[in-house]
C-alpha positions as CSV (number, residue, x, y, z in Angstrom):
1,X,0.0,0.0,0.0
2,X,1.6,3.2,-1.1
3,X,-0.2,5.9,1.5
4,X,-0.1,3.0,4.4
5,X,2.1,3.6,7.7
6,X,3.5,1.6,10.2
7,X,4.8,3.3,13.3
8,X,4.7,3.0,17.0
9,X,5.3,6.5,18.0
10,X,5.8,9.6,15.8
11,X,8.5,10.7,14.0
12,X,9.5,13.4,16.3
13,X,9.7,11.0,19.5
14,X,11.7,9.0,17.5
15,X,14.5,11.3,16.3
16,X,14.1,12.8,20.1
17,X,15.2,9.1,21.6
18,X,17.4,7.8,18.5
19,X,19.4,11.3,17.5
20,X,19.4,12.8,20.9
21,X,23.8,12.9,20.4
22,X,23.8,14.1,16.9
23,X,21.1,16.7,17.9
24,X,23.1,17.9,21.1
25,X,26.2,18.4,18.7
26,X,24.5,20.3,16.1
27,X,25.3,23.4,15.3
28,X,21.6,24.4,13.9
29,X,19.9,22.0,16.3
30,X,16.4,23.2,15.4
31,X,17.4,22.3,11.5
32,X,18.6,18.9,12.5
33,X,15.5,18.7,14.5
34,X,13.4,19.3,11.4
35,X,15.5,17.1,9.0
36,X,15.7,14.2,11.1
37,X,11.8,12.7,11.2
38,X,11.3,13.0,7.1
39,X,14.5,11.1,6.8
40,X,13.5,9.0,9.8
41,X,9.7,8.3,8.2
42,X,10.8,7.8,4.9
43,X,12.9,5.2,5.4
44,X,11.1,3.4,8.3
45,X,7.5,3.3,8.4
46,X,6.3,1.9,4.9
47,X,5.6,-1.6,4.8
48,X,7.8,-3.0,2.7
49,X,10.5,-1.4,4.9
50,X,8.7,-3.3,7.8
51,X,9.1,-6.9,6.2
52,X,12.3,-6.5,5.2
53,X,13.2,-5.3,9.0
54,X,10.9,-8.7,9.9
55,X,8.8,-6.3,12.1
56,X,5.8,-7.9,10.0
57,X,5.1,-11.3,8.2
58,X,3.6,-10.0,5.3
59,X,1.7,-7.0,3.0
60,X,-1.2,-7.9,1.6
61,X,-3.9,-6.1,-0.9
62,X,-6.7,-5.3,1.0
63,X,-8.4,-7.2,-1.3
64,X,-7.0,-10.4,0.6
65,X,-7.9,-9.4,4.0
66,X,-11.1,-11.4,4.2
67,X,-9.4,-14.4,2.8
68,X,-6.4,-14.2,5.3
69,X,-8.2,-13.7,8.1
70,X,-10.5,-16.5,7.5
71,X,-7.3,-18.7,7.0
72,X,-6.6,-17.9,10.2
73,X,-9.1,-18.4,12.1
C-alpha cells in the first residue's frame, strides 16, 4: 500500500530518543531537529520497509484481508 504507515510512535519522539547525540552536537539544532523525522519516516515506516526489518510477516492487498483472516481463524 503506497499511502499505508506503520509506526509506534511519531517521528519526532523518535528522532528525540534515536538522534538525541547528533542533535546535542548540532550546530543548527532546530534544522537537524526538522530534518531528522522526514528522513526518519521515509525510510522506516512503509511496509515494505517493515518486512524486510521482519517487524511484519507480510503486505497484503486489502483485497486479501477477508481471505487471510479466515485462513486464520
Amino acid at each position: 500500500m503506497p499511502g499505508a504507515e506503520i509506526a509506534v510512535m511519531g517521528p519526532e519522539a523518535v528522532v528525540g530518543l534515536l538522534h538525541r547525540r547528533e542533535l546535542a552536537a548540532a550546530n543548527d539544532q532546530t534544522a537537524a531537529r526538522a530534518a531528522l523525522p522526514d528522513d526518519y519516516w521515509s525510510r522506516t515506516t512503509t511496509p515494505s520497509q517493515a518486512a524486510g526489518l521482519g517487524l511484519i510477516d507480510d503486505v497484503i492487498e486489502p483485497q486479501e484481508t477477508r481471505d487471510r483472516l479466515a485462513c486464520a481463524l
